[in-house]
N, C-alpha and C positions, 0 to 999 in steps of 0.2 A: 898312108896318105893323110895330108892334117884335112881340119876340117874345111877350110876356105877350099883347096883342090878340090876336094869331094863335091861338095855342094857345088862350085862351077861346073866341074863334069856334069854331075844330075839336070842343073840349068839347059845346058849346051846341048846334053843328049838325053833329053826325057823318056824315060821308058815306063815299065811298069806300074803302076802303084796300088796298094791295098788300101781301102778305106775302111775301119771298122766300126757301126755304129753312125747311121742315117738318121744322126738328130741334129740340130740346130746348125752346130761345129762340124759335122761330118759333111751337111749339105753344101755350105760354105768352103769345106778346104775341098770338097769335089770338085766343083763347080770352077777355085782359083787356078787349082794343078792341070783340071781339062784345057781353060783356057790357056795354060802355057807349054801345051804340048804333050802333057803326060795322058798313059794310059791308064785311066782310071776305071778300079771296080771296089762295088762297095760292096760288103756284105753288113747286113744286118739281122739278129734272132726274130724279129719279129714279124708277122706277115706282109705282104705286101697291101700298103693303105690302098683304100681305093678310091679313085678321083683324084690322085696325088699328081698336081702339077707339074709340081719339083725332079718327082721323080720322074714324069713324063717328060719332061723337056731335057732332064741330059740324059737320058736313055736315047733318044732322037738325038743325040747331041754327037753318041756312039760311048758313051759312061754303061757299065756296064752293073747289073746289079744283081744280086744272090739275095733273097729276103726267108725269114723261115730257119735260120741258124747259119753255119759257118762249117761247111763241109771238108772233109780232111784235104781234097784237091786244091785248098785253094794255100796247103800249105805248101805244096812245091813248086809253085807257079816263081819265075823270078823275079821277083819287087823289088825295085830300087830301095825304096821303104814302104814301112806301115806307117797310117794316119790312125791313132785310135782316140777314140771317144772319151774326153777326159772321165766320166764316171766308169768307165769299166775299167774295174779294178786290175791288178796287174795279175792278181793270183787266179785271176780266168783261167781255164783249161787253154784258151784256144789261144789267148795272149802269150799263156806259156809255153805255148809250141812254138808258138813264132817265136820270140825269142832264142828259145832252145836252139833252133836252127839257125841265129844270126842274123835273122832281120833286125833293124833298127826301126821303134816305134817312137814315135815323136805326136805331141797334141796339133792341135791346132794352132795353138800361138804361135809354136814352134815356126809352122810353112808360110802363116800370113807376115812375119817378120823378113822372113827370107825380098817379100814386097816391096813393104812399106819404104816407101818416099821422105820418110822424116824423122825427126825421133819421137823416141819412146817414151811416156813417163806411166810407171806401173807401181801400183799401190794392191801391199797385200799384207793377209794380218789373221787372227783369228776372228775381232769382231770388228766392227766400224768401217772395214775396208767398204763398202757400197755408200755409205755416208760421205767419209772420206774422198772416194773417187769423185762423186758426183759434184760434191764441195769443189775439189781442183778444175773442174771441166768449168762451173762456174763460175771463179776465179778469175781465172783464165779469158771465158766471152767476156766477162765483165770490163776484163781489160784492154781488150780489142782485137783476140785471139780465138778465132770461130772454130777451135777443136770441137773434134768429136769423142765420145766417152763410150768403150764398148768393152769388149772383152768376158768377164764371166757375170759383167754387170745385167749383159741381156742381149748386145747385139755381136754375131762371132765378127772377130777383128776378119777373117779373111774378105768376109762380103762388104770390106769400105776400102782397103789398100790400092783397091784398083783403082776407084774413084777420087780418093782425096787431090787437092792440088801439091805441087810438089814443094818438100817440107815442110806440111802441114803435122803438126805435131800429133798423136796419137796420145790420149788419156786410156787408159787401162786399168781396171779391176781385174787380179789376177787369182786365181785359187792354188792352193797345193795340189789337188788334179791335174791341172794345166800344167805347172812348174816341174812337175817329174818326166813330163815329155818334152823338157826343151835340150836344146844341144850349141845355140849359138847364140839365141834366145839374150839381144845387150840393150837393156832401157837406157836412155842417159842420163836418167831422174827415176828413182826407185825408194820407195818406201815399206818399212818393216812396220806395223803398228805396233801390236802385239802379240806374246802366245799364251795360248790357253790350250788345255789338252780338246781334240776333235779329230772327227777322223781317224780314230784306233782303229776301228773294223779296217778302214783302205789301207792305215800307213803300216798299222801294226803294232808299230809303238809309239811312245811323244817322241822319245828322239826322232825316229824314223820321219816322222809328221815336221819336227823341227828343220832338220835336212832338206825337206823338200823346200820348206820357204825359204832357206837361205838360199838355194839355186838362182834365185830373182838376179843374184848380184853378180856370180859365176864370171861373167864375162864383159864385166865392169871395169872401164879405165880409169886413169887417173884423174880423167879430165869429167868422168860422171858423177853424180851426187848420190849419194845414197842418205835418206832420212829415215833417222830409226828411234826408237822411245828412250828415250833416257831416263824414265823413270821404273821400265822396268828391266831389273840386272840379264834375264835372258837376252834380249835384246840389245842392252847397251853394250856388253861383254863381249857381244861377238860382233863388234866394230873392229877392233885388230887385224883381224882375220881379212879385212877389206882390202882392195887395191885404191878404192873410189875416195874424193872426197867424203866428208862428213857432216854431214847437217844436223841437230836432235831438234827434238821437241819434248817440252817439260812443263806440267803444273806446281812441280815441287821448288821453281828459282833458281834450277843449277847456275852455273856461269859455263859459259861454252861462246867459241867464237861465232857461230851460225846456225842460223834456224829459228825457230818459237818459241815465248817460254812466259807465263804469268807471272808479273814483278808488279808490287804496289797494287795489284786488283783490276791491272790492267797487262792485255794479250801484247806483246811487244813482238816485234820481227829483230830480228840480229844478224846483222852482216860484217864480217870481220871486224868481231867482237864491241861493236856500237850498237847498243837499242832504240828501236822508236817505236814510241807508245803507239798504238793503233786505235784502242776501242777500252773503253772500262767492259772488263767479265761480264756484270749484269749489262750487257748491252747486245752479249751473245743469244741468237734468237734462240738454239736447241737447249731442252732443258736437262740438266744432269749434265753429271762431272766426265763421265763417258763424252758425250757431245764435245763435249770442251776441248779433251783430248784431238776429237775427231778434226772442231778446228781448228787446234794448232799444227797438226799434221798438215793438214790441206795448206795452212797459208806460209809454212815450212817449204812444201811442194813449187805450189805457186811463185813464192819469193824466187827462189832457184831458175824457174821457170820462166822469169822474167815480168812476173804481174806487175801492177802499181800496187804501192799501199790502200791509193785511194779504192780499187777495185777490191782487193783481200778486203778490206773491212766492210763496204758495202752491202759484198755477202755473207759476211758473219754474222752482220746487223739482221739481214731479211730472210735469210733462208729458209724455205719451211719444212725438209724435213725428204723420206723418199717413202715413198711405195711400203709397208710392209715393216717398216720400221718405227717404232711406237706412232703410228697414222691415228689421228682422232677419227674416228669414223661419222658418231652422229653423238649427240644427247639425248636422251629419253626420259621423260617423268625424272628428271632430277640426277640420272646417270647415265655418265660417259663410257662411250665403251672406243678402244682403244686396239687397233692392228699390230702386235708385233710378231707375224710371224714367221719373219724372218731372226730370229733368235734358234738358233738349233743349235744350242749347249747349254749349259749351266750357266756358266760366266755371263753371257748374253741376256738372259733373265735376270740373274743378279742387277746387272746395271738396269732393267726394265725395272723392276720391284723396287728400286731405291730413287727411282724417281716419282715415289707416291709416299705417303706418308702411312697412312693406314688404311682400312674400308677395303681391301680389295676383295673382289670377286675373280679368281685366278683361274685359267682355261689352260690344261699344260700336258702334255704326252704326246708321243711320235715313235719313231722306229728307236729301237732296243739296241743299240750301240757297245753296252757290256759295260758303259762308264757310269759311275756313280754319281750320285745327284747331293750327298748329304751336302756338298759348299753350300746348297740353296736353306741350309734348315734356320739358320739366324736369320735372316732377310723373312724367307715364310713363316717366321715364329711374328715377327715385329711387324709384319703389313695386310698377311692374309687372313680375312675373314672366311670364305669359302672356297674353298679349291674345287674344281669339274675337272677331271681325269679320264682321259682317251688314250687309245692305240697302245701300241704291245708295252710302252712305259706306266702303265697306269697304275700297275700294283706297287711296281717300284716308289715311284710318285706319290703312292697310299702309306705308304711306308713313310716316307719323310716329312709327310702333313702330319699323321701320327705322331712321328715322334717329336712335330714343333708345335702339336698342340690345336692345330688348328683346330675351330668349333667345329667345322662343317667340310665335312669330303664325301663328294659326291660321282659315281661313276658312271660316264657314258658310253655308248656302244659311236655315236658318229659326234660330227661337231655341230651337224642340225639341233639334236638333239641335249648339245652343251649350251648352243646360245639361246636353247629357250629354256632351259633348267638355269643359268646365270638371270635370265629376265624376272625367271618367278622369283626368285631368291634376293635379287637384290635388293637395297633399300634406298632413296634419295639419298643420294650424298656420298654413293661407290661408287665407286670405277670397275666394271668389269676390261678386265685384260687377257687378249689371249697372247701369250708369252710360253711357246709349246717346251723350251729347253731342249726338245729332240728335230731331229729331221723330219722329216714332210712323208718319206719313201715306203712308210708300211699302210698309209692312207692316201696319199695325194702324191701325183707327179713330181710337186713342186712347191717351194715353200709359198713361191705366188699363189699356186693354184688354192692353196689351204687358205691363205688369206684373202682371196678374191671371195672365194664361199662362204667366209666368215663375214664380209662384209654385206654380202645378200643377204645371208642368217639374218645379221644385222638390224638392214634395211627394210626388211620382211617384218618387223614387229611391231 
């Protein structure tokens, strides 16, 4: 049975469903699949919260819930499909049974697409993609187009599908979690940024990691856009392999008939191989080469998309930046201290650390991933003055401030305790940064949660 039969049957005769993992995305594809008729129950390892609304209201709804783990009964039950949680890994016990037995697991974007009323445009990448996304969503209103921007940016696509009016377009941040559980899962605007190695512990390996993001495109016409970096060869090379139109975006001046690309010092759009100037580079409001990248992607996206020019550069001109990504926080006695922690890799630091020149006061460690950090040792030879070192990366961390010399490496047991060791330490005229290069998950929820705390630390001084 191909897949359009399947899923009409599923539509037409809803039955059972599994939902794994009662977080954001779990609550959301509950909540879309109960209202269209399926039998839903979720389990999740964790106990039952208490005073939980969410969970109150579709349990009365007749959503049915397991809390406390995921007991072997609920493997013979018959599930049309599983919905799992894009962070639980696939190499679960309990994932793996399921599977074993022939259920089909799908994320969440997977069932909110099944929805959605309009198309898609989904942007995904190793770093920039939440820059990136939000940049397009901007664009976009700028232009006179009231999308909404959701996905693994922060709000789950299921809890808007219902809502939007009809072909209202859908901006999306999409992750490699996400992407491995889709199945029909078709943007008609879709972006590659770039790769960098992340996510070995989930995917396994780079390849494996690589594979999932190309999935974004899987079931991409000829009539859809895909925009991908032409400046880096993983990327550009697996353009072939497409069904889609092709867009790039480039700082290096290729020639290419469509998309973004810096010529003469200024961001130019290119549409069947004509350019038009937009804005001179220094006119770009994010600082660093990385930004730059991020918006030619966006205004790549956008063009496609149907923006004005007058809109794309507006917000190249004003933008200020998101949440968690190098965020100025305050100034203090002569030094700034700066959010980025949303950086959970190497690469992601890198381009943090090259937007300072020297003087830095560095905040960096998080969960133990198994991947090595030396790409960071030229950058931290040539900017870091003092490194503060957290979470199970620390020694590792200690290691490559070591061997790049740094003066001063200093090690914390929390981040309370790093932003008042950066405070005593610094001098007028540093910049402390927290720029963690790891994930958030052996100390904090979330890379928010980490950088919400650091900005109290902060403000607390």
């Amino acid at each position: 049975m191909g897949s359009e039969s399947r899923l009409a049957g599923w539509l037409s005769s809803p039955g059972d469903v599994l939902v794994v993992g009662f977080a954001k995305s779990g609550a959301a594809a509950a909540t879309l699949l109960h209202a269209h008729g399926f039998r839903v129950t979720v389990t999740d390892s964790s106990v039952r919260p208490e005073g939980n609304s969410g969970v109150d209201a579709l349990e009365s709804q007749g959503v049915q819930f397991v809390f406390g783990g995921h007991p072997d009964a609920l493997l013979d039950r018959p599930w049309q499909f599983v919905v799992k949680n894009p962070g639980i890994p696939y190499q679960n016990s309990f994932i793996e049974s399921l599977v074993n037995r022939g259920y089909v697991v799908f994320t969440e974007i997977e069932i909110a697409s099944w929805f959605a009323k309009g198309p898609i445009y989904a942007i995904t990448g190793s770093n920039g993609k939440t820059t990136t996304t939000t940049l397009v969503g901007e664009m976009l209103r700028a232009s006179g187009q009231d999308v909404p921007v959701a996905g693994n940016i922060g709000t789950a696509v299921s809890g808007l599908v219902e809502t939007l009016p009809q072909r209202l377009p859908l901006v999306l941040e999409v992750s490699s979690f996400q992407l491995m559980g889709t199945w029909r899962f078709r943007p008609r605007i879709a972006a590659l940024l770039n790769f960098y190695p992340a996510h070995l512990d989930y995917h396994g390996s780079y390849e494996a990691y690589q594979q999932a993001k190309w999935r974004l495109f899987e079931n991409m016409r000829d009539t859809d856009v895909a925009v991908l970096n032409h400046d880096q060869p993983l990327v550009r090379d697996g353009a072939a392999a497409l069904r889609s139109q092709i867009h790039y975006f480039s700082v290096e001046e290729p020639s290419f008939p469509n998309g973004a690309a810096v010529r003469d010092h200024h961001v130019v759009l290119v549409r069947d191989g004509v350019s038009r100037p937009l804005l001179p580079v220094g006119d770009v409001s994010l600082p660093g080469p990385h930004n730059l990248q991020n918006v030619l992607a966006a205004a790549a996206v956008a063009q496609a998309a149907g923006a004005s020019d007058e809109a794309i550069a507006s917000v190249a001109r004003s933008f200020a930046g998101v949440e968690h990504r190098m965020e100025l926080v305050r100034e203090l006695a002569g030094v700034r201290y700066y959010n980025d922690s949303k950086a959970t890799n190497p690469d992601a630091t890198i381009q943090a650390l090259r937007g300072f020149a020297s003087n830095l006061v560095w905040i960096a460690g998080g969960l133990d991933r198994g991947i090595s950090f030396d790409s960071l040792i030229p950058d931290v030879r040539q900017r870091v003055r003092v490194a503060i070192l957290l979470g199970q990366t620390r020694e590792k961390l200690r290691d490559v401030c070591q061997r790049a010399g740094v003066p001063d490496v200093r090690v914390v047991e929390s981040l309370e305790d790093a932003v008042a060791m950066a405070h005593l330490l610094a001098q007028p005229g540093d910049t402390v940064l927290l720029s963690p290069a790891c994930a958030s998950w052996d100390m904090f929820t979330s890379f928010e949660v980490r950088g919400s705390m650091f900005k109290e630390a902060v403000h607390r001084l």
